[in-house]
N, C-alpha and C positions, 0 to 999 in steps of 0.2 A: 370514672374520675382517676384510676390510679393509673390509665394507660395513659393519661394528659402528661402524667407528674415522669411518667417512664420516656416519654417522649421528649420532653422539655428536657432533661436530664441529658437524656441520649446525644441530641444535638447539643447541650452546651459543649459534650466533651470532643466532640466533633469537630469544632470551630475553634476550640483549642489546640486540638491535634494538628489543624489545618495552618494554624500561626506557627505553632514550631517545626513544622516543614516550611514555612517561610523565609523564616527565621536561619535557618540553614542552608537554603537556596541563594539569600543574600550574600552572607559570607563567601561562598565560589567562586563569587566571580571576579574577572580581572577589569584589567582597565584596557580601554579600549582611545584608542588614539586614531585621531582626525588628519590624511596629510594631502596637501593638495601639491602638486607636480607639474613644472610647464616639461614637454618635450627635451629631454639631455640633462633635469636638474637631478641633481642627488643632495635626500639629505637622511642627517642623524636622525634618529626620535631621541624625543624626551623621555620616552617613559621605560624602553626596551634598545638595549647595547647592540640596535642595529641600523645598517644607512638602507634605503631604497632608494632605484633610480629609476626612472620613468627614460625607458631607450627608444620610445614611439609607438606608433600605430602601427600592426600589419596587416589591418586590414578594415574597411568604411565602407559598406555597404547599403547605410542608413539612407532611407528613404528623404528625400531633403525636403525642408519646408517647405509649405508652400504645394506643395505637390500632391496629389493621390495615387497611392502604389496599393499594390497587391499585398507583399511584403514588406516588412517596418525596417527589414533590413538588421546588419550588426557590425561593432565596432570592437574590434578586441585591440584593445592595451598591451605591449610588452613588459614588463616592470621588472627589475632586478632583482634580488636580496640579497644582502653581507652579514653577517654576525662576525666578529673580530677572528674566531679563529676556524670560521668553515669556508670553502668556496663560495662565490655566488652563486646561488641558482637564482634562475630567469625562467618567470613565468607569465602565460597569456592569461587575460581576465578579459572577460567577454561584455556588454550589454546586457546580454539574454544569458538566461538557463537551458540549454538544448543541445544535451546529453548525446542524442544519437548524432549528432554534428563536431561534438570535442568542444561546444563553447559551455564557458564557466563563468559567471558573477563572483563566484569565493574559491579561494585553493588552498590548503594548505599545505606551507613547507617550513623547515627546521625549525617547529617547534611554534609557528606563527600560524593564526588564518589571517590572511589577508582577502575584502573586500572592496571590488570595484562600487562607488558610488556613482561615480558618471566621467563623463566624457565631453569634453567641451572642445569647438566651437561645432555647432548642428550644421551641415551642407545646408545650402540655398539653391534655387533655382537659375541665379546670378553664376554661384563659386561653385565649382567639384570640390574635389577631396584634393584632387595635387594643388590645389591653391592653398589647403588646408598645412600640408606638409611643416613643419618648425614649427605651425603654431597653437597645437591642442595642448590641452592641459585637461588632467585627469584630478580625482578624488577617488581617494582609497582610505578602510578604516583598517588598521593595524589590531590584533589581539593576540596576545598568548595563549595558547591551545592549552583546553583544559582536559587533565588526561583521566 
């Protein structure tokens, strides 16, 4: 019977200990911001003293709807960064994670991670990709890197 009372014990402090690392996890974090981009727009965020701009695609390999490929194909993003008193850096954000290739889904730079969420409008059977040209529009989340 006293290994019951030693156990119950044991785990309450357990599940406590496990709340105040919670509890602490929460506080870290930032905020994170939603920006969606047609081709050439630049804009400010609301949440972080910086503009992004979406300079295009270089490059659509995406296997288009409607179709069966072998490979699914990838789309990498060009996208800018300014913060008010660094240079721009310009970086590529990928579809895919595949490292032995140079593509990236997230990157971070000055002090940002920025992540690609997608890539709009999907090739068709109909349209290639130079039909495409002017007209994609991207989504990326903005965060402050946590150091």
């Amino acid at each position: 019977m006293m290994n019951y009372k030693t156990l119950i014990i044991g785990l309450g402090f357990c599940s406590l200990a496990g709340c105040a690392t919670q509890k602490e996890n929460i506080g870290n974090r930032t905020e994170r911001e939603s920006v969606s981009l047609a081709e050439g727009q630049r804009k400010s965020l609301r949440e972080y003293p910086i503009k992004i701009k979406f300079n295009g695609i270089s490059e659509d390999s995406r296997c288009p709807e409607g179709v069966n490929c072998i490979w699914s194909g990838v789309a990498v993003a060009e996208i800018e960064i300014a913060e008010k008193a660094t240079k721009p850096t310009t970086i590529k954000l990928a579809t895919i994670d595949l490292q032995d290739r140079g593509y990236q889904r997230t990157a971070n730079t000055n002090g940002y991670t920025i992540s690609l969420q997608d890539i709009a409008p999907y090739t068709n059977k109909e349209q290639g990709t130079q039909t495409l040209r002017g007209n994609y529009k991207i989504a990326v989340i903005v965060q402050k890197t946590v150091k």
